[in-house]
MITIBA-591221 format. One record per atom (N, C-alpha, C, O, CB): residue in one letter; x, y, z. Coordinates in steps of 0.1 Angstrom, whole numbers, plus 5000, padded with zeros to 4 digits. Glycine has a CB too. Example, Ala and Ser with C-alpha at 12.3 -4.5 7.8 and 13.67 -1.06 7.14 Angstrom:
A513249435078A512349555078A513249675078A514249675085A511349555090S512849785071S513749895071S512950005079S513450115080S514149945057
//
This chain:
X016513786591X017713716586X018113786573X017413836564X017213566582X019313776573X020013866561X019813796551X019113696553X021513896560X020613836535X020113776525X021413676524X021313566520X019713856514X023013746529X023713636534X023813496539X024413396536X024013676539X023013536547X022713386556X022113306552X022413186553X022113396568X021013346545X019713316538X020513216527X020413086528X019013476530X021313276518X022313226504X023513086509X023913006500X023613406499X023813086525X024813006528X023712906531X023912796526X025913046538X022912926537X021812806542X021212706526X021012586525X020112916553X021012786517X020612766507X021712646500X021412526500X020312896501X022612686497X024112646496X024512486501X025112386496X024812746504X023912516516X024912396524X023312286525X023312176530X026012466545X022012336519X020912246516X021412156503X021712036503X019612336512X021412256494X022412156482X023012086478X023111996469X022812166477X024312156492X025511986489X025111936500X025911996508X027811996490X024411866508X023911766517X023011706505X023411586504X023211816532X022111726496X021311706491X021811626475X021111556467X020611836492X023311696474X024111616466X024711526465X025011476454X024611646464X025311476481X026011396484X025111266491X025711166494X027011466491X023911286493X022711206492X022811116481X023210996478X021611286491X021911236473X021611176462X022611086448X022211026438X021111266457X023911106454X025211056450X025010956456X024710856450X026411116452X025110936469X025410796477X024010696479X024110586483X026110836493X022810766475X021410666468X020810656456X019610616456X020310676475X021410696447X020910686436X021010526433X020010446433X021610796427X022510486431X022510356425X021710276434X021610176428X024010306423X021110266443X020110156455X018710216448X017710146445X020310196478X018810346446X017410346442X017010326430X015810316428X016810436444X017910306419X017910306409X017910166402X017610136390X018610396407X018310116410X018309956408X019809906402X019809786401X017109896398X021109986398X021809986389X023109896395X024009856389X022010126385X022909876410X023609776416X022809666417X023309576422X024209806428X021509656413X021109516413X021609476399X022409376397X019209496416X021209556390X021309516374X023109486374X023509396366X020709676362X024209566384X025509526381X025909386385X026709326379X026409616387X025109326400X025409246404X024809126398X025309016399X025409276414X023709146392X022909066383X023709036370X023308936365X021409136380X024909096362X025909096350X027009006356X027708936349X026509236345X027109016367X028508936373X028008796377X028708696377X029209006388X026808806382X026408686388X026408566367X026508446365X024208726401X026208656357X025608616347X027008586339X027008496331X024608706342X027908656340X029508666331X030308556343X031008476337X030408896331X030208546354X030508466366X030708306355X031608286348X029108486380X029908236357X029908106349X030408006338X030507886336X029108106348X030608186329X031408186315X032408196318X033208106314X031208276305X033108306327X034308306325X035108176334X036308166331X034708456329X034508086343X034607956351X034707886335X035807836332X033107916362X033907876329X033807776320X034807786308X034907696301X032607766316X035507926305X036307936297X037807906305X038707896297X035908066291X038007896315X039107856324X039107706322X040107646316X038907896340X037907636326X037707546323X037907406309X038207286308X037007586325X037507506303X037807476292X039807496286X040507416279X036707576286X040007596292X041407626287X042507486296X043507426292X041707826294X042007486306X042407386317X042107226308X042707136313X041307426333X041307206298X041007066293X042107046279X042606946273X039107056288X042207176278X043007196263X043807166268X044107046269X043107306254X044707266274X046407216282X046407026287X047406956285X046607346302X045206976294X045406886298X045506776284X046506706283X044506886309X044406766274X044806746263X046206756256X046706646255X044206796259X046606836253X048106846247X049306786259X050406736255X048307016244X048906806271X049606726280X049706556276X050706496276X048806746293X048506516273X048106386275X049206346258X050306286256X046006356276X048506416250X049306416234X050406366231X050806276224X049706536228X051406496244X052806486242X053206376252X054406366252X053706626244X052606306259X052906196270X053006116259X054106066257X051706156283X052206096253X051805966244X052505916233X052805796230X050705976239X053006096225X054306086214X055606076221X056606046214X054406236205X055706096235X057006076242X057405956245X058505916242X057106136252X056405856251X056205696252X056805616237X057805556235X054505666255X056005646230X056105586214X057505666213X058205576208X054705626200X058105756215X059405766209X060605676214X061405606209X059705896209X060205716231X060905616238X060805446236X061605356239X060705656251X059905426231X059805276225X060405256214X061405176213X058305226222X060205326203X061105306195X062705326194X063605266187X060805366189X062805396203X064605406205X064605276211X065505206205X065505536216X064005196222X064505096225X064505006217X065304916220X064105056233X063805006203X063704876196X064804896184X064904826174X062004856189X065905016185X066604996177X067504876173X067904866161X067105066180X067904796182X068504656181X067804536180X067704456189X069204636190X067304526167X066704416158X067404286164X068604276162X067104436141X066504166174X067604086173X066903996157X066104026149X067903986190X067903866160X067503766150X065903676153X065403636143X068803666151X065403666160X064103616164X063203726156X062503666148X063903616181X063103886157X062504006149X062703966135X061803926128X063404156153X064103966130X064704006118X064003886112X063403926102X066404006117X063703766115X063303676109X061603686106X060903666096X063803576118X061403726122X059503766118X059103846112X058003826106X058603796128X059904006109X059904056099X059904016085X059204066077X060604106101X060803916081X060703866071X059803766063X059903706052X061503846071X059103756073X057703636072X058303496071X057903426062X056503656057X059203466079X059703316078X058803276089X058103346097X061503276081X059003126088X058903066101X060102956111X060002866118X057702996098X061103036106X062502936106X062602986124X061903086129X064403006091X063402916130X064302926146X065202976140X065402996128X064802786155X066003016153X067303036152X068302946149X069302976142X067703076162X068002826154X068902756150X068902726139X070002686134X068902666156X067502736127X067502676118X068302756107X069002706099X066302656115X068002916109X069103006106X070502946101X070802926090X069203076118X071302936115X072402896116X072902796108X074002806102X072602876127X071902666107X072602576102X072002606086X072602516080X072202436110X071602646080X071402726067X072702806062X073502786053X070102836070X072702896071X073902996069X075602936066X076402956057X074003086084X075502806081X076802716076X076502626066X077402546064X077502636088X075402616059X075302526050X075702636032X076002586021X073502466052X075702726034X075802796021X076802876020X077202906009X074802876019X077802936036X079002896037X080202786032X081202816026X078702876045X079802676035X080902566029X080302536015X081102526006X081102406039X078802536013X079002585996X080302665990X081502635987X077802705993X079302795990X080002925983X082002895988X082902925979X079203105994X082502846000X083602816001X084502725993X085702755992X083502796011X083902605988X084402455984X084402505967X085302485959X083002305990X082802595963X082702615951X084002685948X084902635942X081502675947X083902845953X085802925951X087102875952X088102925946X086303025962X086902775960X088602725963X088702645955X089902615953X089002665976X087602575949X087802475935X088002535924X089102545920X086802385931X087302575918X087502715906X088602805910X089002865901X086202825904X089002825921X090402955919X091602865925X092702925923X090203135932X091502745930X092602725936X093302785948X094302745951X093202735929X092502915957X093202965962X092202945974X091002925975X093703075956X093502955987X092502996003X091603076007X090603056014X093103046011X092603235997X092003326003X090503365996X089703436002X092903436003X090403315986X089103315979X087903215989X086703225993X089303235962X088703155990X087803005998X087503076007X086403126006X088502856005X088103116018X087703176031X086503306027X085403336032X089203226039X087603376014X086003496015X084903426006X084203516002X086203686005X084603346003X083203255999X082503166016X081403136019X083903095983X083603166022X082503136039X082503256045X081803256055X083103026051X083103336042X082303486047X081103566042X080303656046X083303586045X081203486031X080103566020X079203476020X078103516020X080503596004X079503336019X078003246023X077503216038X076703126040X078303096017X077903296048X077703256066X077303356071X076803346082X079003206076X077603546061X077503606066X076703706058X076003786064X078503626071X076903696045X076603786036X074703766030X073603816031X077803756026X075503656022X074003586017X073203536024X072303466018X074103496009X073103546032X071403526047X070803636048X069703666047X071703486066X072103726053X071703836053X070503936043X069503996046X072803876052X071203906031X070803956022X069403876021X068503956018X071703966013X069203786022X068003716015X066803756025X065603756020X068103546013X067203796043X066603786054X065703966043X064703976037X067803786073X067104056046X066404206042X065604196029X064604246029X067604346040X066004126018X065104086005X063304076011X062504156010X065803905998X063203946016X062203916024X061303976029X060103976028X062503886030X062604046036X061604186044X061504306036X060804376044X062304256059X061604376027X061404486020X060204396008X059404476003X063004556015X060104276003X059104205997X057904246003X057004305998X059204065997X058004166019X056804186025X056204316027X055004336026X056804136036X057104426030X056704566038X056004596027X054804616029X057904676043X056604626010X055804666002X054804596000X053904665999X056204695993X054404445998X053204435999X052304476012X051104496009X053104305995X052404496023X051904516034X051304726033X050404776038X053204446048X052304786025X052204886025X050604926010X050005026007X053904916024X050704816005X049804825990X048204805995X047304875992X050204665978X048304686005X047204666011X046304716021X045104696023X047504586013X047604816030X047004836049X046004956044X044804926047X048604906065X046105056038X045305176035X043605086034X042905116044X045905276018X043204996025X042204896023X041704846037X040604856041X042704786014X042604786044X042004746058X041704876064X040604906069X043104666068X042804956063X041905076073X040605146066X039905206074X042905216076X040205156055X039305136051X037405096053X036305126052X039905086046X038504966057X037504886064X037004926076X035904926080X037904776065X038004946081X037705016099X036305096100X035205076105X039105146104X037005206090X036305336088X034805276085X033905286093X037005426075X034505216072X033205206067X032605096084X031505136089X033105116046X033105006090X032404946096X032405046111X031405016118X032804796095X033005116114X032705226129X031705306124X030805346132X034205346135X031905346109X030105416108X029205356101X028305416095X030005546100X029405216101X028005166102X027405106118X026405046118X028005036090X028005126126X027805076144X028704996144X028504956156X026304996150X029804916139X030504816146X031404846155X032004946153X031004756139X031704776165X032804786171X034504746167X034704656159X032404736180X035504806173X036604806167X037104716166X038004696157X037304866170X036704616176X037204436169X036604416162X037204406151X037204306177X035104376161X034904346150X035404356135X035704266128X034204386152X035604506133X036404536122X037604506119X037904506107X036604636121X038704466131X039504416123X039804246128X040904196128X040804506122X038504176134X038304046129X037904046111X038503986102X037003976140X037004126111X036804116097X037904136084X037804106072X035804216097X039304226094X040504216080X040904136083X041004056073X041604306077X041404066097X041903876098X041503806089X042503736084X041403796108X040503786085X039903716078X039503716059X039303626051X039103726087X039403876060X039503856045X040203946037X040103956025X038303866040X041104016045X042204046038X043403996029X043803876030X042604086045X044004096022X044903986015X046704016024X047204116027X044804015994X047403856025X048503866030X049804016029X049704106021X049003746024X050504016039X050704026052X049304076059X048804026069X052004116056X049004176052X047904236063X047104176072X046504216082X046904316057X046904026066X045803936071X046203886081X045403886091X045503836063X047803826081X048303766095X048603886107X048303876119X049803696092X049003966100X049504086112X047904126122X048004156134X050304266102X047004136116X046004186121X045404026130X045104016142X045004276109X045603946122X045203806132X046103766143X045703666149X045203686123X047403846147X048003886154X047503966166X047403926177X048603926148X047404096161X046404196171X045404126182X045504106194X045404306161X044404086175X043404026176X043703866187X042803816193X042904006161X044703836187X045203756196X045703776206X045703726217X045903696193X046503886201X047403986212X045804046227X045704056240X048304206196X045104056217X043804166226X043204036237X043004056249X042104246212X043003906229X042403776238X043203786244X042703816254X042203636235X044603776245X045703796258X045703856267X046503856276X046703816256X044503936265X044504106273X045504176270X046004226281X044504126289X046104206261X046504306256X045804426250X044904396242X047104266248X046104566252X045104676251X045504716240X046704706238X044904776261X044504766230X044904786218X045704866211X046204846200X044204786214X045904996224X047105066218X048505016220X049505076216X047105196222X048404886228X049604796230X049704736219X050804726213X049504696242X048304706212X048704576204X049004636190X049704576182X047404446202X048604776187X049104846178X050204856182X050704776174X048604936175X051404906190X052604956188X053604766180X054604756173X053305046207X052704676187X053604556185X053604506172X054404426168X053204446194X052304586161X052304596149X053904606145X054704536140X051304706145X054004736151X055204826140X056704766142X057704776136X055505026145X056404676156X057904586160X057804486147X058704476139X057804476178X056804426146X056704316134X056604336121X056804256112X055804246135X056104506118X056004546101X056604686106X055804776109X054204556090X057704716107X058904876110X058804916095X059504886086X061204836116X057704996096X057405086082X056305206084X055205176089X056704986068X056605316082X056005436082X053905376083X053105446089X056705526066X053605306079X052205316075X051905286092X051405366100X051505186061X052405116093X052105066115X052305176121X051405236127X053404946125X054005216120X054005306127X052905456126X053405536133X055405336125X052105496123X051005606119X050405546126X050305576138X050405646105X049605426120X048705366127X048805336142X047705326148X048405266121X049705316149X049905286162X049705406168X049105406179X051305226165X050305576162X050705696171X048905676173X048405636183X051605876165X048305696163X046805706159X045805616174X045305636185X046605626140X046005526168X045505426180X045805446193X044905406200X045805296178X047105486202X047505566210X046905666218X046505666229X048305596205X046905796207X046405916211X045105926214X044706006222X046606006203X044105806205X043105846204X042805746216X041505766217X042505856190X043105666225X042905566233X043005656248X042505636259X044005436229X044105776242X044105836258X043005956258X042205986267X045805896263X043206026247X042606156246X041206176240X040506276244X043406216239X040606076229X039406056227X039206096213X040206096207X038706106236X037906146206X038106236194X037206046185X036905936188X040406316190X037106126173X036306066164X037405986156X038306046149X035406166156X037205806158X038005746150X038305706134X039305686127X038005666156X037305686133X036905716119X037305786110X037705766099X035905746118X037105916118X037906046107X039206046108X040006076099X037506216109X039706016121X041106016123X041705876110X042505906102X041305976143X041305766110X041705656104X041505746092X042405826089X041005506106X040105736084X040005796071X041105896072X041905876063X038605856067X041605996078X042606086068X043806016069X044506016059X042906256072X043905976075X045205866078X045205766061X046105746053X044705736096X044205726061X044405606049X044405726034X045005696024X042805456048X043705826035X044305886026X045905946026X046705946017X043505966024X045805996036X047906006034X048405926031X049105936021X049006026044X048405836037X048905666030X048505656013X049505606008X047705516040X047705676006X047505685997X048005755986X048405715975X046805695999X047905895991X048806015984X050206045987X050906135981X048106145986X051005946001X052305935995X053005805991X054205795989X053005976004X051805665986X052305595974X051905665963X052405635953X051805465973X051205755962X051105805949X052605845943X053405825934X050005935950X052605935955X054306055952X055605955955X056805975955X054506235967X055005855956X056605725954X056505655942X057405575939X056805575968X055705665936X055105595924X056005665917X057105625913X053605595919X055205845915X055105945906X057505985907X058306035899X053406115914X057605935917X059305935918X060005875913X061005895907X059805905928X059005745914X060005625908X060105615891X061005565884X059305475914X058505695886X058305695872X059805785864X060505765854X056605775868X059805935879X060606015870X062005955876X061205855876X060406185872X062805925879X063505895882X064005765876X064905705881X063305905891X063405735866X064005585861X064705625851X065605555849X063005465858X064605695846X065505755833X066905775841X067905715837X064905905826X066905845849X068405865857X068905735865X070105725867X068305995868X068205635868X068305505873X069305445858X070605435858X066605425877X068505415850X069205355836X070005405827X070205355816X068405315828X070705555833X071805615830X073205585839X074305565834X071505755831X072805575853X073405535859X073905385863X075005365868X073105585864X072805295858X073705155851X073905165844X074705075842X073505045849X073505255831X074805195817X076505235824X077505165823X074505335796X076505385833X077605415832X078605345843X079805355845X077605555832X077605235852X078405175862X078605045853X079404965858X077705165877X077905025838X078304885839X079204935824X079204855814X076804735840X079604995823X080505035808X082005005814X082704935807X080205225800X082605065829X083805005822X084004875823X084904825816X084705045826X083204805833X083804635831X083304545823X083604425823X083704565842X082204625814X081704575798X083004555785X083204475776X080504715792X083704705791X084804775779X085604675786X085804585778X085404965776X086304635798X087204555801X086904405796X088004355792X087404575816X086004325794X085704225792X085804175775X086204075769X084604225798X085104305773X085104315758X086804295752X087004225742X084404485754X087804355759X089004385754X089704275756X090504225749X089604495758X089204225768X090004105771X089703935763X090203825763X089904105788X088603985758X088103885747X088903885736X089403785731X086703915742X089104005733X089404035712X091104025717X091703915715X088704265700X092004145723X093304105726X093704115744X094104215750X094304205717X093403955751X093903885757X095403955762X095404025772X093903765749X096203935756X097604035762X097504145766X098104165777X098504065756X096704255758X096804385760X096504405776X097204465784X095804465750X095204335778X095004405793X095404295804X095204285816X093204445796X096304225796X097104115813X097704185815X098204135825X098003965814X098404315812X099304395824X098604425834X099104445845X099904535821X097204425833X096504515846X096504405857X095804435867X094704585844X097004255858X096704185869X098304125866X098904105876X095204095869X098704105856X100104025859X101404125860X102504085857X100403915845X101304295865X102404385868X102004455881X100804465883X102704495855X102904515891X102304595900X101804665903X101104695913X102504605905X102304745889X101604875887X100204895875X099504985871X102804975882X100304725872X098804735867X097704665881X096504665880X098704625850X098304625889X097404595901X097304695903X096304745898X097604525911X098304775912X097804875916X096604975909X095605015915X098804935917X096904985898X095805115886X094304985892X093505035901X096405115857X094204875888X093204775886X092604815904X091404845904X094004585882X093404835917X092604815928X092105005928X090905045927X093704745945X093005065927X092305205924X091205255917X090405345922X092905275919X091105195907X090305205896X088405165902X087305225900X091105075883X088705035911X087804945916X087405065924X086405125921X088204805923X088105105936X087605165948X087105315941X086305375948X088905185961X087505385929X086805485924X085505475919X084605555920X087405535915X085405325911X084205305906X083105285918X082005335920X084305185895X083805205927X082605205938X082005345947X080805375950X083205115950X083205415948X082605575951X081305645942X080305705945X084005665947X081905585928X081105625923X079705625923X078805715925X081505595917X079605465919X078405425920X077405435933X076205435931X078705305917X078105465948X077705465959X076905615958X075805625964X079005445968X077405715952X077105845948X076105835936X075305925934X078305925946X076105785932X075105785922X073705705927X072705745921X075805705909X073505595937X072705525941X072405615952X071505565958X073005405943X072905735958X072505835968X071805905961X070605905963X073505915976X072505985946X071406065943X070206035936X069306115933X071706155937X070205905932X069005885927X067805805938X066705785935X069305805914X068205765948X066905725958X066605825966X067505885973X067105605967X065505855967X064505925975X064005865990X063305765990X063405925966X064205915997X062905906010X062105996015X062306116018X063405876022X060505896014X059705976011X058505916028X057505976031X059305955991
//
């Protein structure tokens, strides 16, 4: 045998011997047990991180279901009837009783103008202003009385919540316990709930019916709160506690508004009440001088202009100085 032959035989030992050991190394080497042994081990996690990603989406699903409901409830409750407007205001009057109040302060305010002015048209706007005006007004008085006290007190009931869910109580319990020893509105509204729930009413029901009966930023919180956390779950306690501190630190910053802002408040009544101080004043000392402005046409006229500027005015001045906060 040549040394040729010898050299190719040698050769074609090697790559058989290469392509072997290429195609059994990893079996003998164990390096597909150890690969398939990493997948079988990374396998479970990466299930569980899907998993997981799949609870979050479903979560925020559930979230925005819940903020979409409560919005859509609230748009329906935009039309206050009179049965609301009244419970809002913590009466205990009917409708009817309403009515016959309203025509009672009506033919007041009517009988009183038309006697002192002599005139119709006064009369008639004194039963517009006593049938339509002044109820009105006394109904929203009422209700902005109550809301701020209800707003002084509710942070304290939730309060309460908080300390009694971490001492073991359950959530009625806690707010049987503000029914009862809280101080007014908070006291009725929650002895409300608590009736609402004997009815079988569920409590993120009986919270939204809060905010129908007290329509003020604090119910409304408390209702989304009670809501979300009724579908989605999570620790209530902490949720309420930060809640009653926001509630807290934005009566602070309505306080800290109202302090700075009162200086520009009592600039703006001196300057709304100076000219019909200086008109009164003048018409005291010389009497003639300013009867042109009601006994010529062109002092009416100046006299109704004059009115509708000052009211601009003042309308603009009561914009820039209230805040919502």
């Amino acid at each position: 045998m040549n040394t040729s032959t010898l050299a190719v035989a040698l050769l074609a030992m090697f790559a058989v011997g290469g392509v072997v050991y290429a195609l059994l190394y990893p079996t003998l080497s164990g390096e597909k047990r150890a690969e398939k042994r990493r997948k079988e081990f990374a396998g479970p996690s990466a299930v569980r991180g899907i998993d997981r990603e799949a609870q979050a989406r479903n979560k925020r699903g559930q979230i925005a279901q819940s903020l979409k409901e409560i919005e859509n409830r609230e748009n329906a409750r935009n039309k206050v009837s009179l049965e609301q407007r009244i419970a809002q205001a913590g009466l205990s009057w009917t409708p009817k009783k309403y009515y016959v109040i309203s025509a009672t302060i009506a033919i007041i305010v009517g009988l009183v103008l038309w006697i002192l002015s002599a005139s119709w048209i006064l009369g008639f706007a004194g039963l517009f202003i006593g049938g339509f005006g002044m109820p009105a007004w006394f109904l929203k008085r009422c209700k902005d009385r109550r809301l701020k006290a209800f707003g002084v007190e509710f942070p304290n009931a939730l309060d309460v919540v908080v300390r009694g869910i971490k001492a073991g109580l359950p959530v009625n319990d806690c707010l049987r316990i503000i029914a009862s020893e809280a101080q007014e509105p908070v006291k009725t509204e929650f002895r409300l709930m608590i009736e609402s729930q004997a009815l079988g009413l569920p409590l993120a029901e009986a919270a939204i019916k809060l905010y129908e009966r007290m329509p003020c930023a604090e119910a409304n919180f408390f209702g989304i709160v009670i809501a979300i956390q009724q579908k989605t779950g999570g620790n209530l306690s902490e949720t309420l506690g930060n809640l009653s501190r926001v509630l807290r630190e934005r009566r602070k910053m309505r306080d800290k508004i109202r302090a700075v802002s009162t200086e520009a408040k009592t600039s703006a009544a001196i300057i709304g009440a100076l000219p019909p101080t200086v008109g009164v004043l003048v018409w005291i000392t010389t009497p003639k001088y300013i009867e042109l402005l009601w006994l010529t046409q062109a002092g009416k006229f100046a006299l109704v202009a004059s009115g509708i500027w000052m009211l601009i005015g003042v309308l603009v001045m009561r914009k820039m100085i209230n805040f919502d906060i």
